[in-house]
C-alpha positions in Angstrom: -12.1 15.3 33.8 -11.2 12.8 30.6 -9.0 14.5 28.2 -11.4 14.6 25.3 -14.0 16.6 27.2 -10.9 19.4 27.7 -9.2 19.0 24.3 -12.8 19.7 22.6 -13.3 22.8 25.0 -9.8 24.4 24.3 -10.9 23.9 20.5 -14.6 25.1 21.0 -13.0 28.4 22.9 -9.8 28.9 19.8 -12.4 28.5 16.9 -15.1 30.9 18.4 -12.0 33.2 18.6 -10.6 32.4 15.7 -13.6 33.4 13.5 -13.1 36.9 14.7 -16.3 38.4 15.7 -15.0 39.6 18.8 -17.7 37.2 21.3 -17.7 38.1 24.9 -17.0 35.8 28.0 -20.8 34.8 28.3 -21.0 34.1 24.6 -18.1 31.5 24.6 -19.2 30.2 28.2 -23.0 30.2 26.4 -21.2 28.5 23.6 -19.8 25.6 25.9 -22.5 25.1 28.2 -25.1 24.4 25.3 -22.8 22.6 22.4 -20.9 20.6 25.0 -23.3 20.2 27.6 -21.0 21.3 30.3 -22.4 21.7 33.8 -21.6 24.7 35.7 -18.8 26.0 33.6 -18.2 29.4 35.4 -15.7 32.5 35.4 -13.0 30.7 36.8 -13.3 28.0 34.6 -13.3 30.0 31.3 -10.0 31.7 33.2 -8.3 28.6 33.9 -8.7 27.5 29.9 -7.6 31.1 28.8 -4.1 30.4 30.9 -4.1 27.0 29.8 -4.3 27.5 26.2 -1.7 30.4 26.4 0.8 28.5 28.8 0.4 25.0 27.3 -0.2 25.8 23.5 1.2 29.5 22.8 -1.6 30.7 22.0 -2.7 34.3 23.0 -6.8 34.5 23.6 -6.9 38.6 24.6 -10.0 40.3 26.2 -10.7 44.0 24.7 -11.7 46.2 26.6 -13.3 48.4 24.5 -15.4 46.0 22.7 -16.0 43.4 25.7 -14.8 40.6 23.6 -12.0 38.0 22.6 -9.7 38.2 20.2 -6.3 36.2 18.9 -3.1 38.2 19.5 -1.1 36.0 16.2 2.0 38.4 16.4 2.6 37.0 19.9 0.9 32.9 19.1 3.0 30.3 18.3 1.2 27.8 15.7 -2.3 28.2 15.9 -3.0 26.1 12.5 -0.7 23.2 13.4 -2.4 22.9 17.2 -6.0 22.9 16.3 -5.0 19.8 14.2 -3.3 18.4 16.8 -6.5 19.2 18.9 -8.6 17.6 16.4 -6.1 14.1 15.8 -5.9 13.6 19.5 -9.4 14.0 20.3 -10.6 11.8 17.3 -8.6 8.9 18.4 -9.9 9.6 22.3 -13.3 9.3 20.4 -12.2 6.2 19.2 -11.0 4.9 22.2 -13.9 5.6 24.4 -16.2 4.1 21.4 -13.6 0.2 21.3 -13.7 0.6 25.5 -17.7 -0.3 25.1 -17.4 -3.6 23.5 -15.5 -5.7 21.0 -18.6 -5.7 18.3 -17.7 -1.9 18.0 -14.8 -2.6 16.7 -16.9 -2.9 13.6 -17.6 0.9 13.3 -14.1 2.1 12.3 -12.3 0.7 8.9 -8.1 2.3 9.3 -6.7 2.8 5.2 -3.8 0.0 6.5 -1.5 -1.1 8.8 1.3 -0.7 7.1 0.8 3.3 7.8 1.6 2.8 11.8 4.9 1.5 10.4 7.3 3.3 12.9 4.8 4.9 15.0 6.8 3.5 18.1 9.6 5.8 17.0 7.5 8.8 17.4 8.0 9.0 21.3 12.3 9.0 21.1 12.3 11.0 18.3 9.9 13.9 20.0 12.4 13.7 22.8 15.7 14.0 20.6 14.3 17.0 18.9 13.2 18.9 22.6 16.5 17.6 23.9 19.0 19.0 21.0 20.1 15.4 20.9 22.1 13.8 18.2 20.7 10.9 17.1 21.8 7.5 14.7 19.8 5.0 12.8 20.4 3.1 9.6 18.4 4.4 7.1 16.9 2.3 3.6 17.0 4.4 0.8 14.1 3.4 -2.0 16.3 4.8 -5.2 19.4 3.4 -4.2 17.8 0.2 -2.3 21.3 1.3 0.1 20.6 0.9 3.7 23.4 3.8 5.5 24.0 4.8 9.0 23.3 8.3 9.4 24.0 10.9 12.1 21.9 13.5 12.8 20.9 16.7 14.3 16.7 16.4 14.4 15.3 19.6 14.4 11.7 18.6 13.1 9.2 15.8 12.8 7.1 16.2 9.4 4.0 14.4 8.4 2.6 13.6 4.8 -0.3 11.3 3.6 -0.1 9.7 6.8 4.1 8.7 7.0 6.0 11.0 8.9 9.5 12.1 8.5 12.1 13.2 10.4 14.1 16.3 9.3 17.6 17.6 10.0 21.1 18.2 9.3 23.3 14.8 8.7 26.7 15.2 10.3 28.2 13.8 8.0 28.0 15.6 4.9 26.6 18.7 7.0 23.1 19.1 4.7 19.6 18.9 5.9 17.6 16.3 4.7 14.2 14.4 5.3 14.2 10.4 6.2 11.1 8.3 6.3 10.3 7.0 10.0 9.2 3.4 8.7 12.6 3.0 6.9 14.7 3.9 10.2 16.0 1.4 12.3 18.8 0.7 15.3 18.0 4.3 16.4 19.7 5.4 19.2 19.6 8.7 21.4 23.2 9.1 21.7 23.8 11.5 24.5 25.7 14.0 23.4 24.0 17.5 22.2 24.2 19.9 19.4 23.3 23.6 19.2 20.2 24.4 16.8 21.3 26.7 13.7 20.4 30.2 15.1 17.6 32.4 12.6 16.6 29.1 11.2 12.9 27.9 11.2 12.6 24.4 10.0 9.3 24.6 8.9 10.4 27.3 6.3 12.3 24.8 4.4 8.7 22.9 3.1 6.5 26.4 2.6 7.4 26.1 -1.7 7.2 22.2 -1.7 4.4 19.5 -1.9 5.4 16.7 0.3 8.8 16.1 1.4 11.2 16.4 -1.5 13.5 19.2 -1.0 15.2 19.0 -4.5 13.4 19.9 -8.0 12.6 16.2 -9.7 15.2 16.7 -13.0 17.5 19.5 -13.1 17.9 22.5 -10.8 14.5 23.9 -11.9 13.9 26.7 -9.2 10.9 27.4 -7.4 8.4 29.3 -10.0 4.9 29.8 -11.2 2.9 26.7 -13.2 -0.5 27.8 -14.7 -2.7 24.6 -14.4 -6.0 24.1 -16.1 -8.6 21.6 -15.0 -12.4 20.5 -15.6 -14.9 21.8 -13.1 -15.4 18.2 -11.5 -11.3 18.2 -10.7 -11.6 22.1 -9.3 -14.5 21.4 -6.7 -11.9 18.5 -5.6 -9.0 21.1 -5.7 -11.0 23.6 -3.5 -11.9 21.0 -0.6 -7.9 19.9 -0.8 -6.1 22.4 -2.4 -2.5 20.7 -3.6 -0.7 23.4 -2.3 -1.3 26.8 -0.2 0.7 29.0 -2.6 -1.9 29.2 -4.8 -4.3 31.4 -7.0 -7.6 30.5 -8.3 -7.8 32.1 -11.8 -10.7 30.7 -13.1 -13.9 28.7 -11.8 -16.7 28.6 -13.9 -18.2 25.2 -16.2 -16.2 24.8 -18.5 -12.7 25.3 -16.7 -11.0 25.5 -13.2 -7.8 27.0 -13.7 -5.1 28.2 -10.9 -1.3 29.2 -10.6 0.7 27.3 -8.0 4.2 28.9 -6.6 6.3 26.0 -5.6 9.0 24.1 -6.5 9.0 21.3 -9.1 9.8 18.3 -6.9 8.9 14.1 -7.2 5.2 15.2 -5.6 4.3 17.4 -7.6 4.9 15.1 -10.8 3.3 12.9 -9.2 0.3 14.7 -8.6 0.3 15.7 -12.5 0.9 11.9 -13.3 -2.1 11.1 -11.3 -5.0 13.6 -13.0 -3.4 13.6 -16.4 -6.6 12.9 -18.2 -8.5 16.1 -16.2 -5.7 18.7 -15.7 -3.6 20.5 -18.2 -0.6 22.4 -17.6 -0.4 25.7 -19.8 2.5 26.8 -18.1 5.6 26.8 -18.1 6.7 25.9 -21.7 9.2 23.1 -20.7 6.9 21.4 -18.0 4.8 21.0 -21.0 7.0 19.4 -23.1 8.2 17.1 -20.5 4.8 15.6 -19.7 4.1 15.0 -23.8 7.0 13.4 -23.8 6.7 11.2 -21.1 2.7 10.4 -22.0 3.7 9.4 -25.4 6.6 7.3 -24.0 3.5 5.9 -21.8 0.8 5.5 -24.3 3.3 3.4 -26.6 3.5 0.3 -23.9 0.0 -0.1 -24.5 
């Protein structure tokens, strides 16, 4: 059976699931049969997906007894968010696939952003296996700021992915910090063969829960991680709510004359950025300083023109 037709039934059976209305074997079989047009899907079949999902993905799909239906055990899942949207990438580009196999004049149906965004996508592959490995890694590394190009060391222990680049995230062995490098700025890596023991009561993933993007550092200063107050116009909210900047966040107001919400993170070079980018339809209220900072540096902008 092709992937795709499998990766869009383990996500048909998680979402049904997922929604938590309790549905019953013969509801999500029901489900299958009529939205995916699969023939003969029986008992054992929803059973072998069950055992799939749980050995393959980490995800517990538990039958109650008392209420004849499914349900997701989270205390005991590993990553439901992150594997539906691997679910969804990986069947997307089968789609794609399938859809360029039929001819070259289909080619015609998909426009990519650019190139330039596969940029060290042939990394991916080592990389994966360094991190599952425990295996210390080296590559030289271009640094934008400095425009310094240094051999690093490291100990991967993550691969992170924002606006479509993807990073790679772990302790340099040389100064003994964790930091984040950019994929398409790595080259000469090499798997070096010898193997390091992961920091114990450490989740990786922790370290980017109070940040937008990548930046582990506030952008001036050693601002900590607090709350900013942000107003913006009604057309900028409706954006907001589709792609909320940030999941640390509160909506305050949402009427037509205002969208206005408090973000809990930490100050970093993406989050200006952000602000630098809607300054003529969002406001910052609060903090005091953060104010003060942008009027600054809007005058300082408004002057070369």
């Amino acid at each position: 059976m092709r992937a795709r037709e499998i990766l869009k039934r383990y996500s048909q059976i998680i979402n049904s699931v997922k929604r938590g209305q309790m549905p019953s074997r013969e509801e999500i079989s029901n489900m299958i049969l009529i939205e995916l047009k699969e023939k003969n899907y029986s008992r054992s079949s929803f059973d072998r997906d069950i055992s799939a999902i749980r050995n393959v993905f980490g995800i517990e799909i538990v039958w109650d007894r008392y209420k004849n239906g499914y349900y997701i055990d989270y205390e005991n899942s590993l990553n439901i968010k992150e594997t539906l949207k691997y679910f969804e990438m990986a069947y997307s580009a089968l789609a794609m696939i399938d859809t360029l196999k039929e001819g070259k004049a289909t080619s015609n149906l998909f426009s990519l952003d650019s190139s330039e965004n596969l940029t060290g996508i042939e990394l991916m592959e080592p990389l994966i296996d360094a991190i599952k490995t425990k295996q210390v890694i080296t590559f030289n590394h271009f640094n934008f700021q400095t425009e310094e190009t240094k051999l690093i060391t490291l100990h991967p222990y993550l691969l992170k992915e924002y606006r479509n680049r993807w990073y790679i995230y772990g302790k340099n062995e040389q100064d003994k910090k964790f930091n984040v490098y950019g994929i398409e700025r790595i080259s000469d890596l090499e798997l070096k063969g010898n193997y390091f023991v992961r920091q114990t009561n450490f989740d990786p993933k922790t370290e980017f829960d109070k940040i937008i993007g990548t930046t582990l550092w506030s952008f001036e200063g050693n601002y900590p991680v607090q709350d900013f107050l942000i107003s913006m116009t009604e057309e900028q909210g409706r954006y907001f709510k589709t792609l909320p900047w940030h999941p640390n966040h509160i909506i305050l107001v949402d009427t037509e004359d205002e969208f206005r919400v408090k973000l809990h993170l930490l100050p970093n070079y993406e989050f200006m950025q952000i602000l630098y980018q809607y300054c003529d339809k969002v406001t910052v209220l609060e903090p005091r300083w953060l104010r003060d900072w942008l009027k600054e540096k809007f005058k300082t902008s408004s002057d070369k023109y």
